[in-house]
C-alpha positions, 0 to 999 in steps of 0.5 A: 104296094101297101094297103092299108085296111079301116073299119069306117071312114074316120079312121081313114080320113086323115090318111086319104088327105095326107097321101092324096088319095083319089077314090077307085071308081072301078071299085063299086062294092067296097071304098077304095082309095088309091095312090101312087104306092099305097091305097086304102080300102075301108073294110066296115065294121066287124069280123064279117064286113071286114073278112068279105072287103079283104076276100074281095080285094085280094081276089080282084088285085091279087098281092104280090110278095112284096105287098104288105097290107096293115090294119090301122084303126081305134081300139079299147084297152083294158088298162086306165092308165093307158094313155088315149091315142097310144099307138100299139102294134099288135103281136097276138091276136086271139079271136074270142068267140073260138079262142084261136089265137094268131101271131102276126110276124112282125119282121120290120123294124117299128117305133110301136109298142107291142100288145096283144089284141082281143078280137071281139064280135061285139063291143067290150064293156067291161075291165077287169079281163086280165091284169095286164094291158090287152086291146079289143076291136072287132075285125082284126081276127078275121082280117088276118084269117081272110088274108092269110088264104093269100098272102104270107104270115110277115105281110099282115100287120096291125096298128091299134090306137087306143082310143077308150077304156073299154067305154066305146059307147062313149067314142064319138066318130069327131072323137075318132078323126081327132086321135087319128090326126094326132097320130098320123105322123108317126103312122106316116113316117112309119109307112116310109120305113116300110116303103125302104124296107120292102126296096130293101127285100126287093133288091135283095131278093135272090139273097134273102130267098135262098138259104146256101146249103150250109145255112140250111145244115146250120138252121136245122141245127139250131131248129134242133137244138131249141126243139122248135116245133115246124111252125117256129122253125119257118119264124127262125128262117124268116128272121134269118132272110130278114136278116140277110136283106139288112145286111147282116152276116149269117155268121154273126146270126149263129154267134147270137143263136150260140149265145141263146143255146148257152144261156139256158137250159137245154132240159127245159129250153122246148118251153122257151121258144117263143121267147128265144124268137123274140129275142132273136128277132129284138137283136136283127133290129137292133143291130141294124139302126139304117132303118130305125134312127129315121123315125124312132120317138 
């Protein structure tokens, strides 16, 4: 099942329509809107609201591993240039108020731009943050804290659509529904991915979940090599999973993590583990085009 999280219901209107959604009776404190394999729950707006929606959600349905749960709504983006109903998938969210700062892991295959994502409690009016392109909206922070009491790291994702350059006085909800239906091709035919992929894990599941003991011997060794701290580790063993429900030959994973080892610098290679990661993670997707060729631009 996949579960998609809005904040109001302008942001939801376009996909209810489109999936047929019918209203869940059942769920009296919250909107819910349910179909065959997704539903809708509109959370309302900031980190409060949201955290409670989702809180109350999973505890009343509670998730299975195969669930995923993806935040869709508008954002503000600091950079002019930046091009109104661009949609970004979200790599780093930072919560402002504490300076956390989170890293959803993005283990399916996407047609998205990347970006990093300010959540704020309350509207961001102003530019000249950074030099470079960040989002700001009001719940993604607490929605991934909230979740992440139930579910895994690789079940959460977050799909912003740039709706103003940090004027959100300015955006009126028509404004809001118009940049979702402008969207909702690529958002939908991005969800029937998903749908393959999570059959793809399901089938898969007695493969991917189990690590024979020479993958695990080779998986600490490379753990080592990079000096990656515990939580990077558990991200090497998420890709390398992944990676085995595509079909991807461990042999050929260690060839590419061989060639990383080789490339850089092993005195200084502790300050590289993020980018190794991400590397790591950009060479699975693009070995494997089954699931990207059906809905890349």
């Amino acid at each position: 099942m996949i579960t998609l999280l809005t904040s109001f219901y302008q942001e939801a209107e376009a996909l209810i329509e489109k999936q047929n959604l019918k209203k869940d009776s059942s769920f009296s404190q919250f909107q819910l809107f349910s179909g065959s394999d997704i539903r809708l729950l509109i959370t309302g707006t900031g980190n409060i609201s949201s955290a409670i929606a989702l809180t109350h959600l999973l505890t009343k349905i509670p998730p299975t591993k195969e669930d995923l749960y993806l935040n869709i709504g508008v954002c503000g983006c600091n950079d002019k240039e930046i091009v109104y109903g661009t949609c970004f998938i979200c790599n780093q969210i930072t919560e402002q108020t504490t300076h956390r700062i989170f890293y959803p892991d993005i283990l399916y295959s996407h047609p998205f731009l990347e970006a990093s994502l300010i959540t704020s409690p309350f509207l961001v009016e102003f530019s000249n943050i950074s030099s470079f392109p960040l989002l700001f909206d009001m719940e993604a922070s607490s929605l991934y804290q909230a979740g992440m009491t139930f579910l895994q790291q690789h079940q959460m994702l977050f799909l912003k659509i740039v709706s103003d350059p940090l004027t959100p006085k300015q955006v009126t909800t028509s404004e809001v529904s118009k940049l979702m239906k402008q969207c909702l091709p690529s958002i939908l035919t991005f969800l029937d991915s998903l749908k393959i992929q999570q059959q793809k894990f399901i089938s898969n599941r007695p493969i991917h979940m189990l690590f024979s003991e020479e993958e695990e011997k080779n998986t600490a060794f490379f753990s080592d090599t990079f000096s990656f701290s515990v939580t990077r580790t558990e991200q090497l063993k998420q890709l390398l999973r992944y990676a085995k429900t595509l079909g991807i030959s461990m042999d050929i994973c260690y060839r590419q993590l061989e060639i990383f080892k080789e490339e850089y610098n092993l005195l200084h290679i502790k300050q590289k583990g993020g980018e190794i990661l991400e590397r790591f993670r950009q060479f699975i997707f693009q070995y494997s085009k089954e699931f990207v060729s059906s809905y890349l631009y």
